[in-house]
C-alpha positions, 0 to 999 in steps of 0.5 A: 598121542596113542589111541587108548583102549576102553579097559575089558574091550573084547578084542577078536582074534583076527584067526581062529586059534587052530589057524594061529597055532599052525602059523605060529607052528610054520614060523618056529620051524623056520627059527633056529632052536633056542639054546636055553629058555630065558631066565625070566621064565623062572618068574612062572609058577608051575601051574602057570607054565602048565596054563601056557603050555595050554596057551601054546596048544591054542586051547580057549580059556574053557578048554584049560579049565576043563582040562585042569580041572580049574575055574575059567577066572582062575584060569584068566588069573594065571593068564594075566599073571603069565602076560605080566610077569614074561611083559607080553601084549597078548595070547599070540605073544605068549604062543610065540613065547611057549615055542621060542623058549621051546615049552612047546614043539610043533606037532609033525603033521603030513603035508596035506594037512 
């Protein structure tokens, strides 16, 4: 028997979201370029593959929201729809995701960064 976690338990990231991009970053350059996105990503409205494409940037919840001039809850909404609809656990999941299915390419940053 699994453990089971309390509904609306905050769950802290174990890296600072900068620190997760650059990670996730690293990884999809080792990874061979997809040759196209899966269809499943044709289940997302336009808006919700602009929300993770924000996701895939490591931007919080607020930054999206600000950024497309949106609510934080309306940003939530696309956010669980976006984890429902592709069947992903997390945020670092949909970041993996966003770079696999090349919604989002790693930035090329000098190597002292």
């Amino acid at each position: 028997m699994g453990v089971q976690v309390p509904p609306r338990t905050l769950i802290k990231a174990l890296f600072a979201p900068v620190v997760t991009r650059r990670l996730i970053e690293r990884y999809v350059l080792t990874q061979p370029p997809e040759a196209a996105a899966p269809s499943d990503i044709g289940t997302l409205s336009d808006r919700e593959i602009e929300v993770l494409r924000h996701i895939a940037l490591g931007h919080s919840n607020a930054e999206i929201a600000s950024r497309l001039h949106i609510s934080q809850t309306t940003v939530k909404t696309h956010v669980a729809s976006i984890l429902r609809k592709l069947d992903l656990r997390d945020r670092v999941q949909a970041i993996v995701y966003a770079y696999e299915t090349g919604l989002c390419q790693p930035a090329r940053r000098p190597h002292g960064d």
